[in-house]
N, C-alpha and C positions, 0 to 999 in steps of 0.2 A: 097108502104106502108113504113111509116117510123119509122125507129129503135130505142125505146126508148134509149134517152139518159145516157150516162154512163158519171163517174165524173173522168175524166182524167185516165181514164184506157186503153189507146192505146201503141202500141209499135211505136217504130222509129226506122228503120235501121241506123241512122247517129249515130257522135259519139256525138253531141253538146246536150244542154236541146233544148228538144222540147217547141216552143209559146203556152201559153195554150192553143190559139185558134184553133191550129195545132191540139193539142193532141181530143181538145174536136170534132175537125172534122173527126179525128179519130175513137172516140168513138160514133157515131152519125153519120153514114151513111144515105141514101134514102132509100136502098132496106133493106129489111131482108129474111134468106131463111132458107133452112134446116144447120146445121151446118158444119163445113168441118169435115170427120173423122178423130178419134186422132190416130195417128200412134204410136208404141214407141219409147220413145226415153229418153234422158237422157237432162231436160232444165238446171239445177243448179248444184253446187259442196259447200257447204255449203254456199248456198244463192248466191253465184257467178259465174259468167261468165266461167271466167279463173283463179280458186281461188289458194293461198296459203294455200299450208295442212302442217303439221307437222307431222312428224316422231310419234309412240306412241299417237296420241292422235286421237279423235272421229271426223269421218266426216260425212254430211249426202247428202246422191244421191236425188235429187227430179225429177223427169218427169212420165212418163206414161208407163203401161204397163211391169213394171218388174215381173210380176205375183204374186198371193198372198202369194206364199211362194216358196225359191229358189230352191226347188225341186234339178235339176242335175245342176243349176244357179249359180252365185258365179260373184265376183269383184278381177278385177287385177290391179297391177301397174307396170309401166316400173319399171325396176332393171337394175341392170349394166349386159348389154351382153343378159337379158332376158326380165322376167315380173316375178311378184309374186301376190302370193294368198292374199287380204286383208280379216281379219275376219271378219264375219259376227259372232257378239256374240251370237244370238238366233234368233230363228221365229219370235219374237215380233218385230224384228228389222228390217224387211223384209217386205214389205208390196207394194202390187201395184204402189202405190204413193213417196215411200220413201223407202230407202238404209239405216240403221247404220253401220260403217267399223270402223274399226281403223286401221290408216294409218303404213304399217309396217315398221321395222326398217331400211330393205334393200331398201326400194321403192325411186326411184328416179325423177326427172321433164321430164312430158310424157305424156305417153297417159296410159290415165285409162279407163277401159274396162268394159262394165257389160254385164254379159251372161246370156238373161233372163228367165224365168221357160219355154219356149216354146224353149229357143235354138238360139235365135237372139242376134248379137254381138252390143251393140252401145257402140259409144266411143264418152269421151272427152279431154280438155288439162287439168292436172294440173300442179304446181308447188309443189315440197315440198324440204323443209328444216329439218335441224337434231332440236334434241328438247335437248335442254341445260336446265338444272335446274338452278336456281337464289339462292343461297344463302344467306340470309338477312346481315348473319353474318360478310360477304366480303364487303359489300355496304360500298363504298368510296364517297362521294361529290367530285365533282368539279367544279370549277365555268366555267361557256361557253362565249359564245358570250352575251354580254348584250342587253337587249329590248332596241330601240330606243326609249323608254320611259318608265316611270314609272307607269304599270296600275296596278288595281284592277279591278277586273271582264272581264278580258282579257277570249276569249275563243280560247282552242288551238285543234289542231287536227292531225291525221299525216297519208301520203297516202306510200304502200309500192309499187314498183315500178318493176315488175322483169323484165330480160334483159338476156336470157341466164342462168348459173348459177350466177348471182347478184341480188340482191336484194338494189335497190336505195330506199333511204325515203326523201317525202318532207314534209316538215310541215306548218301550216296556222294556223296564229294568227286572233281573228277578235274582235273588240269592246273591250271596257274595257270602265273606269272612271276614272276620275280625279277629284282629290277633289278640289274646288273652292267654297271661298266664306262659307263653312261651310256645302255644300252640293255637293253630286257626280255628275258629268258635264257626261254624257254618251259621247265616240269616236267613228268614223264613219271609223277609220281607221283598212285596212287588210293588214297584211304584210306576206312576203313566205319567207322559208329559207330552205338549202340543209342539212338533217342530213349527217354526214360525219364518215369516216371509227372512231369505237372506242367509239362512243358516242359524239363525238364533233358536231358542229353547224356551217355553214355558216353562212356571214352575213345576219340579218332580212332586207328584202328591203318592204318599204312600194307604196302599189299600188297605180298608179298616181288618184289623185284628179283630176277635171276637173270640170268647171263649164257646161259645156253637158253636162246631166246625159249618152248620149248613149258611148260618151268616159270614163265616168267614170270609176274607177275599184275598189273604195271603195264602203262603205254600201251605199244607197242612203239614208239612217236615223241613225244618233245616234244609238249604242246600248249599253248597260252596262247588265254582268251577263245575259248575253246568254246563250243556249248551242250549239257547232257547230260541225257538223259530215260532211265529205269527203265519197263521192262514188265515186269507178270508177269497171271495169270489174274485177279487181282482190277481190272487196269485196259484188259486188251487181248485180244485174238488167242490170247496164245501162252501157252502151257500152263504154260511155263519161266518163268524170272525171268531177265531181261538186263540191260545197261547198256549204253548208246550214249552215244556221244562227238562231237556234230557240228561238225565246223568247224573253227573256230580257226587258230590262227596257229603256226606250225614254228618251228624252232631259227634260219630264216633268218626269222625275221618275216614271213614272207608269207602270206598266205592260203591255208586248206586245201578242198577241196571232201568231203575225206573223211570214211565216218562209221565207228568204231571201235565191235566189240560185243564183249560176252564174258559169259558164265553168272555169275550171281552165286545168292548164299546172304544170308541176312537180315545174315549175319556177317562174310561175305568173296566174294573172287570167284573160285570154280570152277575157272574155263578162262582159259586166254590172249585177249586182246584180238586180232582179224583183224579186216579190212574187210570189209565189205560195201556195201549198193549208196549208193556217194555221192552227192551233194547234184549236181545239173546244173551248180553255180556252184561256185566258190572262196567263204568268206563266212567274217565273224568278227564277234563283236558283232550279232549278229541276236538278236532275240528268239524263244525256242522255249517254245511250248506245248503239254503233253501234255492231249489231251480227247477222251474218249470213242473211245479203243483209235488214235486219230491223234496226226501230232505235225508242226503250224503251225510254222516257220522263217520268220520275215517280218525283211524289211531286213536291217542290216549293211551292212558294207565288202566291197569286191573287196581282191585283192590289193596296189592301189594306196592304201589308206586310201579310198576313193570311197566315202561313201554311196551305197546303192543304191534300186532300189523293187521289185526283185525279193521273190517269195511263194512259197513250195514245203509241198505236204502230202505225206506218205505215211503212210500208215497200217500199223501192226503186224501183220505176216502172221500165220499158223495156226504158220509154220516159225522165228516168230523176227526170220526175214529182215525188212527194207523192202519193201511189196509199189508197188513203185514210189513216186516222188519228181514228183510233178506240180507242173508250173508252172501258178499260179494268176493271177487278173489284176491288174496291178500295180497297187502304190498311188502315190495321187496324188503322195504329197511322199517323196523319197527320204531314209530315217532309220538311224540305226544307234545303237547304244547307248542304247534307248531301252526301252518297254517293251510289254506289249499283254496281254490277255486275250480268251476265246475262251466267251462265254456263250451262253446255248441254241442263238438262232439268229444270233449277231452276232458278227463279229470285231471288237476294237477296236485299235489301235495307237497308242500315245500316245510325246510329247517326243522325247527322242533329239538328233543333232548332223544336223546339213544341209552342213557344210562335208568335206573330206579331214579325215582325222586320223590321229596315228601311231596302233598296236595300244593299244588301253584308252581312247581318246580325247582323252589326254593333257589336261592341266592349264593349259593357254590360256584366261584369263578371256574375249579378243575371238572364240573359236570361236564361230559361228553356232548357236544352239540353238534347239530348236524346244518349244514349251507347246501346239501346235494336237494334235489328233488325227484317224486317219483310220477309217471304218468300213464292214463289207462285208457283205452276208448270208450264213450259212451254212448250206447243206442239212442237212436234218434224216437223212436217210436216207445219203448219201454221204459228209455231211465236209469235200467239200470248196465251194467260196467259192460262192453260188447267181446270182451279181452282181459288179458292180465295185466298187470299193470309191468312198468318197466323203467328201469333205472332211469333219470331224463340226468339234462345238464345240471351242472353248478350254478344253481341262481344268486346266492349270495356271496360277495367280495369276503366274509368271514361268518364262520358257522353262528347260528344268531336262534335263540326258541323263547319265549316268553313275549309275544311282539302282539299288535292289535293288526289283521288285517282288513284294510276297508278297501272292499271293489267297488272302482269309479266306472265299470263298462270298460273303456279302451285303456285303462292304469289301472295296476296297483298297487297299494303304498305300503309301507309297513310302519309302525311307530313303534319308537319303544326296544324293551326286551333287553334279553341279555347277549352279550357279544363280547368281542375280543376287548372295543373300544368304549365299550358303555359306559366305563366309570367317568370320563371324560368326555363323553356325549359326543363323540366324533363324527355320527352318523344316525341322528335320532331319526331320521324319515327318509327312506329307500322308496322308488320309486320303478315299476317293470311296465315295459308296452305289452298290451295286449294286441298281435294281429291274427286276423281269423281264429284257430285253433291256438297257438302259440303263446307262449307265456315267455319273454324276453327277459333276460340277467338283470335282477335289481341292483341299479347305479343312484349315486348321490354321495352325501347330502344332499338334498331338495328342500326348494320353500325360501321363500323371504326372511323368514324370521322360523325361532324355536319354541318350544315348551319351555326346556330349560331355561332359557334366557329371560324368562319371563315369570320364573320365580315359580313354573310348573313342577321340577323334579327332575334326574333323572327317572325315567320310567319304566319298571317292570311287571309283565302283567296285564297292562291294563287294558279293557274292553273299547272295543270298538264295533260303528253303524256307518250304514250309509241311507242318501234316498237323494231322491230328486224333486225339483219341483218342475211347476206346469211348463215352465220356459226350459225345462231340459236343464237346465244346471243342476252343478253337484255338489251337494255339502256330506259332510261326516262329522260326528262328533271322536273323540278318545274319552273313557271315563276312569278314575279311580287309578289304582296301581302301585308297587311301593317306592317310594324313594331310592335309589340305589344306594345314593351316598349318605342316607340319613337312617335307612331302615322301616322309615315310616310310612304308615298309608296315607294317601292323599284322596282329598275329597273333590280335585278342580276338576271338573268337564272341559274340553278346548275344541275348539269345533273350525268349520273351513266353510 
């Protein structure tokens, strides 16, 4: 009897993507029979393999069989010389399927341990780091290593790498545009770089072109105004390391629904870039967030420039694969080029454009911009939305869309973009507190020093990253972006 088919929902013990065809062989056996029993055990560490926790802040256990409340049960962490108690804040937090802890101060990189309401020990690896707070106030510019070109719509990403007590970070650039001729030329070019001790950059090396697509290690199509998210075991599912490429716009400017993967290395990238399972929608200028082994796509443009209110999750399979791209329930106010973050239990989405706009959002002072934000709940066990979402506050002092956002954890900043005051840089980096769930009114100017002031640009547009290193500090870079006051595209990196 044979096994209705499933859509890329198989695991792979390897570390590389699975061929879809693999996966789909996978899912789609001959036989079918009674099911294996679930034993317990512990599959995830918030969403990942072998994840990085931080010191003070919320993680979540997922697997089977922890009982529905921890009874004489409880979670521990390696400490120095010992183990320690991680709190469980309440019953609610506790549940067969799922763990809330917060990771404590002494807990060191080990083994974490859950003792479950029956008295059974399962353990996994994680990592953790101290949790360092970012002060807006200190935020220095400096300029880095330069793109080996000048994009707009470049998409950036950053994988953290641990080794011991270290924490190494690589970063990956993929697509952007160039303007030619009076319109944006989409690039097929991915380049890797070594974030380095302090916030510095090694050099961007671009992956070799080749006219075989199977030598290739660039996109195999044009993309511009993508979004592009990195998995590997320390944040997801899959065992490998990959790179995805969603969205964006073609060599005809039009909206893409597809999403590009390919094996990557801290250094380079492995395998050729193939498709896998695309977005439901065409979309470009969405905001994409990777959290806890999922990856949030909210807003953007159709292929006609149209803001939309469209919401898609899929989370990182065992195989690499997308295990499906679910439509979530729409937001209120239709956004694109704007921004959003995705904390414990709350999605937020902020600014962006409300009106059409060409690809990038183009440079139209009278475009409709939006300063409101929208907010949704999110399951703590699935990922995805638990709720509709709903009008939230006015985060920005003036409506603002074309901006880089980089999440520091307890801040986040915005750079850039267009606004009331942009042509005069009145206010190039905003800055919001994150507590618990909350996302607080972006205030500023912030920072010691500016972009502009240092012969960076006004900036619209341009790409931003964050990561951490082993000591818990926080760097970001900004890349690329146009000039406001010049028109041009800029090729300086500037980093914190």
């Amino acid at each position: 009897m044979r096994k209705r088919c499933a859509s890329f929902g198989g695991r792979t013990v390897t570390g590389r993507l699975a061929p879809a065809w693999a996966v789909l062989l996978a899912a789609c056996g001959d036989t079918i029979g009674p099911p294996t029993p679930a034993g317990p055990r512990v599959d995830y560490v918030d969403g990942a393999i072998e994840p990085i926790l931080v010191r003070g802040q919320a993680a979540v256990i997922e697997g089977f069989g922890f009982g529905a409340a921890p009874a004489t049960g409880g979670v521990t962490l390696a400490a120095a010389g010992a183990s320690v108690a991680a709190p469980v804040a309440g019953s609610s937090d506790w549940s067969d399927l799922a763990i809330r802890i917060i990771v404590p101060d002494s807990a060191v990189s080990g083994t974490l341990t859950v003792t479950t309401a029956a008295g059974l020990r399962l353990t996994t690896t994680v990592h953790v780091i101290p949790r360092l707070r970012f002060g807006p106030d200190t935020l220095s510019w400096r300029q880095r290593t330069a793109f080996p070109s000048a994009p707009v719509g470049v998409a950036v990403t950053a994988a953290a790498i641990p080794a011991g007590t270290v924490v190494s970070t690589a970063l990956y650039a993929a697509g952007g545009a160039e303007l030619v001729g009076g319109r944006l030329v989409p690039d097929a070019g991915v380049y890797v770089a070594r974030a380095l001790a302090g916030g510095a950059v090694g050099a961007w090396v671009r992956q070799p072109d080749n006219a075989d697509p199977l030598k290739s290690r660039v996109l195999p199509a044009p993309r511009g105004f993508a979004a592009v998210a990195v998995a590997t075991r320390y944040n997801s599912h899959f065992a490998g390391s990959a790179l995805y490429v969603i969205g964006g716009i073609d060599s005809a400017g039009r909206a893409q629904p597809s999403v590009l993967a390919a094996d990557v290395t801290p250094d380079s990238v492995v395998g050729r870039f193939a498709p896998i399972e695309p977005l439901p929608a065409p979309v470009v200028g969405a905001t994409a967030v990777v959290r806890r082994g999922r990856i949030y796509v909210i807003g953007g443009t159709d292929s006609l420039g149209r803001p939309q209110r469209s919401v898609f999750v899929g989370r990182i399979a065992a195989a690499g694969h997308i295990d499906g791209w679910y439509r979530q329930p729409l937001l209120p106010t239709p956004r694109a080029y704007g921004g959003g973050v995705v904390l414990d239990d709350r999605a937020v989405a902020f600014g962006g454009v409300a009106d059409s706009v060409p690809p990038g959002g183009g440079l139209d002072a009278a475009t409709t911009r939006l300063g409101s934000s929208d907010t949704a709940p999110v399951s703590l066990v699935s990922g995805f939305l638990a709720g509709p979402w709903a009008s939230g506050i006015t985060l920005f002092p003036a409506p603002r869309s074309q901006f880089a956002t980089l999440d520091l954890g307890d801040v986040v900043l915005l750079v850039g973009g267009m606004y009331g005051g942009a042509a005069t840089n009145d206010a190039e980096t905003l800055a919001a507190v994150v507590i618990g769930d909350s996302l607080g009114p972006f205030t500023g100017p912030v920072g010691s020093s500016t972009i502009a002031a240092q012969g960076g640009g006004t900036l619209v547009g341009p790409a931003g990253v964050t990561w951490r290193e082993s000591d818990g500090s926080r760097h970001a870079l900004v890349i690329g972006g146009i000039d406001l006051n010049t028109g041009l595209r800029k090729s300086g990196v500037w980093g914190f």
